[in-house]
C-alpha positions as CSV (number, residue, x, y, z in Angstrom):
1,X,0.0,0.0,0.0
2,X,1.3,3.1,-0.8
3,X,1.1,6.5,1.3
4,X,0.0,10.0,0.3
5,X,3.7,11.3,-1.4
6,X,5.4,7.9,-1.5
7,X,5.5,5.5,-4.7
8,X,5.6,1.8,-4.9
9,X,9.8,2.3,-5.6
10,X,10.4,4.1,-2.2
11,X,10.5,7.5,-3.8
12,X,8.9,10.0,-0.7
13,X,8.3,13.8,-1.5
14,X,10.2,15.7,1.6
15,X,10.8,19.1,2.7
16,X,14.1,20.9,3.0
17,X,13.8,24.2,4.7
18,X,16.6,26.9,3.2
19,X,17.1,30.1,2.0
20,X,16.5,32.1,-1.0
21,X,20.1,32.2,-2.5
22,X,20.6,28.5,-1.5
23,X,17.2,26.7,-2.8
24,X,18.1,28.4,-6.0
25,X,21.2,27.3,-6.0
26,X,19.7,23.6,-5.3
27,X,17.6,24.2,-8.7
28,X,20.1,24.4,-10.4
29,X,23.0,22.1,-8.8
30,X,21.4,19.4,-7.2
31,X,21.6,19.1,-3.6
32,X,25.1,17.8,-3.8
33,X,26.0,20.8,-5.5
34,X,26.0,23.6,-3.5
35,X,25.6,22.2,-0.1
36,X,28.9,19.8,0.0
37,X,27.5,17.3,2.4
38,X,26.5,13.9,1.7
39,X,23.7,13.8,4.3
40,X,20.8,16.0,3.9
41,X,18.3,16.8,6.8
42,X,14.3,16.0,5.2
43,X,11.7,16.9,7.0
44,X,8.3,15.0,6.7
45,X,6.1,18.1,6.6
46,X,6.3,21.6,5.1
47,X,5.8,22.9,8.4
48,X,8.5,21.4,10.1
49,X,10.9,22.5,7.1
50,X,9.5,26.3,8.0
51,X,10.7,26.6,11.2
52,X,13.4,29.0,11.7
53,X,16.0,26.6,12.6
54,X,15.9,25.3,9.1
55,X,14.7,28.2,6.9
56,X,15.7,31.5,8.4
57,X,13.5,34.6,7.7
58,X,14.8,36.8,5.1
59,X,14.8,40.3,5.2
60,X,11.2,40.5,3.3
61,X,9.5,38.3,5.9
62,X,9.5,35.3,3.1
63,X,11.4,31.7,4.0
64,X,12.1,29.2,1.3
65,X,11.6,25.4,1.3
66,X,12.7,22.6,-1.5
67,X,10.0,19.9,-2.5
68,X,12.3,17.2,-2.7
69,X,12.1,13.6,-4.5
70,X,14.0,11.5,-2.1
71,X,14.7,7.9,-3.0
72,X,13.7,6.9,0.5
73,X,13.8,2.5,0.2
74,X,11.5,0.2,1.8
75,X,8.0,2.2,1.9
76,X,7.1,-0.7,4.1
77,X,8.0,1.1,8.1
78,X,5.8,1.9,10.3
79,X,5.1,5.8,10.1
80,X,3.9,6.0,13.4
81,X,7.9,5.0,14.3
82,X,9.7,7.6,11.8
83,X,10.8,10.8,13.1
84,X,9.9,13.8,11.7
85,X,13.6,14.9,10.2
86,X,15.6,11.9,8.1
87,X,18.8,12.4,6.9
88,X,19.2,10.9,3.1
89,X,22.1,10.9,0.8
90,X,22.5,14.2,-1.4
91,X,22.3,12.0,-4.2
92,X,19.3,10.3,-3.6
93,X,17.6,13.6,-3.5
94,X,16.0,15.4,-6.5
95,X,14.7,19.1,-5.8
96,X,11.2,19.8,-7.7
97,X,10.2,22.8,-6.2
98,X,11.0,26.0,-4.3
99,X,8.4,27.3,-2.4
100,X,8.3,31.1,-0.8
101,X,5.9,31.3,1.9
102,X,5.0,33.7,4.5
103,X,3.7,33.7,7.6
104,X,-0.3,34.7,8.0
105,X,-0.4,38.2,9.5
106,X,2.9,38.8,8.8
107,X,3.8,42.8,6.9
């Protein structure tokens, strides 16, 4: 059975919370590109990836997150079990989106 996001392969869609300059840089590089790590922090929801730990305010009151395909293996576990961060291989990870948000109420 497959979950909402997740494919029969073990592909997930994730959230990586970042900002402006970086996600673009993701675009367009891959996350092994720019960010020279091999492990890359996914959160499981949006909100999660818009906390200020992991995408900073900028100075217009917008934050940035990457939708991210993330080869993810055996869609099998038990979700209930899974933390809300994981930490997958740069290369597993293929950004499709870059999302600027802001926060209701906010100027």
């Amino acid at each position: 059975m497959e979950r909402r996001g997740e494919g029969a392969s073990g592909e997930q869609l994730l959230f990586y919370g970042t900002t402006a300059p970086r996600g673009r840089a993701v675009c367009l590089q891959g996350f092994l590109g720019p960010l020279r790590c091999r492990g890359v922090p996914f959160a499981v929801t949006a909100a999660l990836a818009a906390q200020e730990l992991h995408s900073p305010t900028s100075a217009d009151g917008t934050k940035c997150i990457l939708v991210a395909k993330v080869l993810t293996g055996s869609p099998a576990l038990d979700r209930s079990r899974r933390p809300a961060l994981h930490i997958f291989s740069a290369e597993d990870a293929y950004p499709l989106y870059l999302l600027t948000c802001r926060r209701l109420g906010a100027a």
